[in-house]
C-alpha positions in Angstrom: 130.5 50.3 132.5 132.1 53.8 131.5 133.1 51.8 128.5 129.3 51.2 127.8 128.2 54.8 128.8 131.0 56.6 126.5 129.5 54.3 123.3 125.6 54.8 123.5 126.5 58.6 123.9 129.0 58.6 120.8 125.9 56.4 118.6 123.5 59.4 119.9 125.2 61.9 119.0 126.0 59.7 115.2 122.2 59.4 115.6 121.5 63.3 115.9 123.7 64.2 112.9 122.7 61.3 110.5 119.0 62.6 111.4 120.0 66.4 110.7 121.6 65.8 107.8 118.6 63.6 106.6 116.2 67.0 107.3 119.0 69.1 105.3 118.3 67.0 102.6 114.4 67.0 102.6 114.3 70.6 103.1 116.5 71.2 100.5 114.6 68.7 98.0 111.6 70.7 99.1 112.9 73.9 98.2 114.3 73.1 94.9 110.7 71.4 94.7 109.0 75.4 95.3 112.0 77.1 93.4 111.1 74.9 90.1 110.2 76.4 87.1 107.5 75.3 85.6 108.0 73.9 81.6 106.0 73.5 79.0 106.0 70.0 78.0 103.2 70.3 75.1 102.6 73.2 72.5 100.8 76.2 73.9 97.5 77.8 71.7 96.9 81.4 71.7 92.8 81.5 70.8 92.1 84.6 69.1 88.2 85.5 68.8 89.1 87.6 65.9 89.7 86.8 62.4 93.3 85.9 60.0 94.2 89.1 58.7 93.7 92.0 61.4 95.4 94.0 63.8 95.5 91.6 66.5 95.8 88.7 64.0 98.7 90.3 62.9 100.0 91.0 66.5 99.4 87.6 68.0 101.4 86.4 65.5 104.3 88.1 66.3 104.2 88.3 70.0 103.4 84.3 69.6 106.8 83.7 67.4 109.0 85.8 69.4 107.7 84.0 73.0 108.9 80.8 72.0 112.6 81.6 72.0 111.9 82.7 75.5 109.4 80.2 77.0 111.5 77.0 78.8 111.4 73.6 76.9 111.3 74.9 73.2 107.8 74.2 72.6 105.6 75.9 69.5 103.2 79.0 70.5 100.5 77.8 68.2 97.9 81.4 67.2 94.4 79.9 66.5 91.5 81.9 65.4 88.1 81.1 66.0 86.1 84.3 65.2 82.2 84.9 65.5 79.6 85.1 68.0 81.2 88.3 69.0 84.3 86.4 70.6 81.8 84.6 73.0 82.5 81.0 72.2 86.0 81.3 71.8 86.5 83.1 75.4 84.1 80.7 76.8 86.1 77.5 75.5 89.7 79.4 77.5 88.1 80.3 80.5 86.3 76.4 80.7 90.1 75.5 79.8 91.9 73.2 81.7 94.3 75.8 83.9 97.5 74.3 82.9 99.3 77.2 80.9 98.7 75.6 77.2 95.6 77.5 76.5 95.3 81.1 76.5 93.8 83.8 74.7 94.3 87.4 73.4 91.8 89.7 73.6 90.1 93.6 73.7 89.2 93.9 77.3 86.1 95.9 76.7 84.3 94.0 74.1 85.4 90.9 76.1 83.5 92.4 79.5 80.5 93.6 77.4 79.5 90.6 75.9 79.8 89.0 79.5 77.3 92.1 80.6 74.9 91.5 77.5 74.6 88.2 76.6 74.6 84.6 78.7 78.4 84.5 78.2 80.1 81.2 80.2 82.7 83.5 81.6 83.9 86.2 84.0 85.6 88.9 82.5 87.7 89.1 85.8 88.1 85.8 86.9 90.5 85.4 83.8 94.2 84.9 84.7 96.0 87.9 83.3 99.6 87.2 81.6 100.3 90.2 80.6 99.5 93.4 78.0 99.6 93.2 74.7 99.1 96.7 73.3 96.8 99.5 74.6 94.6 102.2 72.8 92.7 105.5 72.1 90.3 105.4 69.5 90.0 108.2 67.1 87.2 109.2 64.4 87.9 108.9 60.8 85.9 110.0 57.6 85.6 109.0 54.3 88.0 111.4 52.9 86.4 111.8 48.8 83.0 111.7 50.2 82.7 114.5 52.7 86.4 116.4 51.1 84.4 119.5 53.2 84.6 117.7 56.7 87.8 118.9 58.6 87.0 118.8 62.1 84.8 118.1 64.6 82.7 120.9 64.9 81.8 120.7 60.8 81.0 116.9 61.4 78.4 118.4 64.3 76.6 120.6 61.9 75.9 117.7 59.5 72.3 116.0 60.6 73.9 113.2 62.5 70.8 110.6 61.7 71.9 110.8 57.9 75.3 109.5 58.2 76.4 105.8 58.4 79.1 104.8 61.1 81.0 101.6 60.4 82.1 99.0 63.1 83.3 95.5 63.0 80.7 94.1 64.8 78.0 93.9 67.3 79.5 94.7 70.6 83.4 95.1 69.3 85.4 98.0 70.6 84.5 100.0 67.8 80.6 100.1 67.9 81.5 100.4 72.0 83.1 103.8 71.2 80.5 105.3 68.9 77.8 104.7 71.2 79.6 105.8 74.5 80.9 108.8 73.3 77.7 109.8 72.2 76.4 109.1 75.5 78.8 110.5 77.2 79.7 114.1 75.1 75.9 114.1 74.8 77.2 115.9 71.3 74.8 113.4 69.3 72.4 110.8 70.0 74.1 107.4 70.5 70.2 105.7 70.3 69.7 107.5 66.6 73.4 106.4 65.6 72.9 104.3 62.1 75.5 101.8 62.9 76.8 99.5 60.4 78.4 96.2 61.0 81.1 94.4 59.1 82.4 90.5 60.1 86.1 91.9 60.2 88.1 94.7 60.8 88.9 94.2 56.8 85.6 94.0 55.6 85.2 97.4 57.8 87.7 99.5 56.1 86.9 97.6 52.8 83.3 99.0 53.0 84.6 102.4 54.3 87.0 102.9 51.3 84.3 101.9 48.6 82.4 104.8 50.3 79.6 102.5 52.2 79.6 104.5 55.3 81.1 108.0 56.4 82.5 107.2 59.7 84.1 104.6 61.5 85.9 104.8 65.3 89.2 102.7 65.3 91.9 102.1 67.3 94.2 105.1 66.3 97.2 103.0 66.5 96.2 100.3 64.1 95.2 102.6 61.2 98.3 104.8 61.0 99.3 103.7 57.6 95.7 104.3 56.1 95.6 107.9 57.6 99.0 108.6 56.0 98.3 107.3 52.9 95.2 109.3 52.8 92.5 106.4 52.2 91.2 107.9 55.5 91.0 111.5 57.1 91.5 111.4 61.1 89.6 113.9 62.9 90.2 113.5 66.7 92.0 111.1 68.9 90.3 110.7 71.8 92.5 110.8 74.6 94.2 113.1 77.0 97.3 113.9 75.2 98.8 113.6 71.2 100.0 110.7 70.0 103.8 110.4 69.6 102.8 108.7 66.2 100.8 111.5 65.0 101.7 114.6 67.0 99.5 116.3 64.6 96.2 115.1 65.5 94.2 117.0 67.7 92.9 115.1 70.8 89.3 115.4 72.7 90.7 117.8 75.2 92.3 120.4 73.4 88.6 121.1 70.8 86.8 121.3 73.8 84.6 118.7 73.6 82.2 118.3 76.5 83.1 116.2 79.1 86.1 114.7 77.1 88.0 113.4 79.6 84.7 110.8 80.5 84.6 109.6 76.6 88.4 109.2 76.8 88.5 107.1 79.6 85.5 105.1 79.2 86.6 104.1 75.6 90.2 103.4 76.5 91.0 99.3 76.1 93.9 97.2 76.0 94.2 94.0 74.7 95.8 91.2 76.8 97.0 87.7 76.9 94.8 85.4 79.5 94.8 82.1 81.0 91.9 80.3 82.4 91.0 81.2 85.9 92.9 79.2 89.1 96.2 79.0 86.3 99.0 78.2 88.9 101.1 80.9 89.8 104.4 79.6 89.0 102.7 78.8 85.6 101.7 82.9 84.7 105.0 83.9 86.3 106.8 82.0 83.4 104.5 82.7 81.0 104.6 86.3 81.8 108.2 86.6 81.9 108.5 85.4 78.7 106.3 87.6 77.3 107.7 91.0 78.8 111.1 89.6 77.4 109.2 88.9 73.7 107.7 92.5 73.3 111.0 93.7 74.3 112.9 92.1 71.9 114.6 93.7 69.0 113.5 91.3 66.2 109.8 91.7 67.5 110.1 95.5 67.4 111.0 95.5 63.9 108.5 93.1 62.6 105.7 95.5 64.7 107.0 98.6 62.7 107.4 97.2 59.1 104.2 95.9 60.0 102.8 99.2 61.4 101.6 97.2 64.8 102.3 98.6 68.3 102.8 96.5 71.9 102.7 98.1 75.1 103.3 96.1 77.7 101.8 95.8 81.1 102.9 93.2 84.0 100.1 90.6 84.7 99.4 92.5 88.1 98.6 96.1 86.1 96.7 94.0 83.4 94.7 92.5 86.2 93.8 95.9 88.1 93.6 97.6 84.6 90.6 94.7 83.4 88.9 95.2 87.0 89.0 99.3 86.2 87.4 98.7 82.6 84.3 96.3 83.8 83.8 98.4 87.1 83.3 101.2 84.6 81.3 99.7 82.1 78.8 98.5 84.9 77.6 101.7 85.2 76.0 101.5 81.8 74.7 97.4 82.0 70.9 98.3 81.4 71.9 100.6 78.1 74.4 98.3 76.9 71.5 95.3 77.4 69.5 97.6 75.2 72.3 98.7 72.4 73.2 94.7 71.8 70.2 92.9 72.3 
């Protein structure tokens, strides 16, 4: 009898352990399970609603080649651009995207969020996944340099009759016909409404026109026309922003020529451009894709293909980019019923 008792508790107690170390196992499974990084198994497309040949074109490009040496599973970062319909269709087609991390898309936060406000747009500005910043910007005014040689600053551009000048943009709704109106609006130092705006396909056909002498002004994103202002093609008169460039410590800013209500312009006109996935993109997904892309912008060989190429990249983790998009469209909502007006 003891004999009996003393074996069905030693096959118990084989019992309890067998089970325990069955449940180790599991558990572990299921953490290495949680703990897995996600990879790639198909090439990723970057959709750029811009055209081959720009800033961002350029930029894309280079963020796109230098992500692939950190991104698991070796696949090719494929940049696609499909321009027109001022970037409408092409953020559309990401954010109806399946949310599998092989579609994303670069682009300017505030066009992006004013199209959504001014048009039947099939997106949400800030239901887009963010990944991470590309580069960041303060737009600054430039004038035809031969044509008005007797335009230096800001206050001589004020005493010209506002309504007889042409200002350049790159579009209907783009960044750049963005800043010429709300700075107007919000200086109040000319009228936005009597603004003869001209608009170019491209950001090349823009400066194309602006060089031939086609238009007098055009706002731009200061750090993307650094090479044209030193090679005098165009004349920079103010950066709009609260402090000087590092790039061009000599260019006065918004603040310091006292222009009414500055510091409004400068912020409302501030943009970045970022890298987004479609919205409900898995987190482990944006965590690797994000990763990858702090550790691209960071790189050496991408920092010297940005400067022989005169492109800059700031980057931003996808939690900043995130808050920084909801800042921009809370902003811009302020202006909806003007900005209906401006585009439509």
């Amino acid at each position: 009898m003891r004999r009996i008792i003393l074996l069905s508790v030693i096959l118990g107690i084989a019992s309890i352990l067998l089970l325990a170390g069955c449940n180790r196992d599991t558990n572990s499974n299921q953490a290495n399970d949680e703990d897995a990084e996600w990879v790639p198994e198909q090439p990723i497309e970057i959709v750029l609603p811009y055209s081959a040949g720009g800033g961002s074109d350029s930029r894309a490009r280079i963020l796109a080649q230098s992500m692939e040496k950190y991104l698991p599973g070796n696949q090719p970062i494929n940049v696609i651009n499909k321009p027109g319909g001022g970037g409408v269709p092409a953020l559309t087609e990401v954010y109806n995207a399946k949310a599998d991390g092989l579609t994303l898309v670069y682009s300017d936060t505030t066009p992006m969020i004013v199209n959504e406000m001014t048009s039947n747009a099939g997106y949400e500005s800030t239901e887009f996944e963010a990944i991470g910043t590309v580069n960041e910007y303060n737009y600054a005014l430039y004038v035809h340099p031969e044509k008005h040689p007797d335009i230096t600053n800001w206050e001589e551009l004020m005493e010209y009759n506002w309504e007889e000048l042409n200002l350049g943009t790159v579009g209907v709704g783009t960044g750049p016909h963005m800043a010429g109106y709300f700075i107007g609006l919000v200086t109040e130092e000319y009228d936005p409404e009597k603004t003869n705006f001209v608009h170019y396909e491209s950001t090349a056909d823009a400066m194309a026109g602006f060089q031939r002498g086609d238009i007098d002004l055009i706002f731009g994103a200061h750090e993307s026309n650094v090479q044209h202002a030193e090679e005098g093609s165009i004349k920079n008169l103010v950066l709009f922003s609260e402090k000087r460039s590092d790039i061009s410590p000599d260019l006065p800013t918004s603040i310091e020529l006292d222009i009414p209500n500055a510091s409004g312009a400068n912020e409302i006109t501030q943009t970045i451009g970022a890298l987004y996935a479609p919205p409900e993109t898995p987190m482990e997904v944006k965590k690797v894709l994000s990763k990858a892309m702090e550790e691209a912008i960071e790189d050496a060989d991408l920092i010297d293909k940005a400067e022989n190429s005169s492109q800059f990249f700031t980057w931003r983790s996808m939690e900043d980019t995130q808050k920084r998009t909801e800042e921009i469209f809370n902003s811009l909502s302020e202006y909806t019923e003007g900005l209906q007006e401006l585009i439509n």
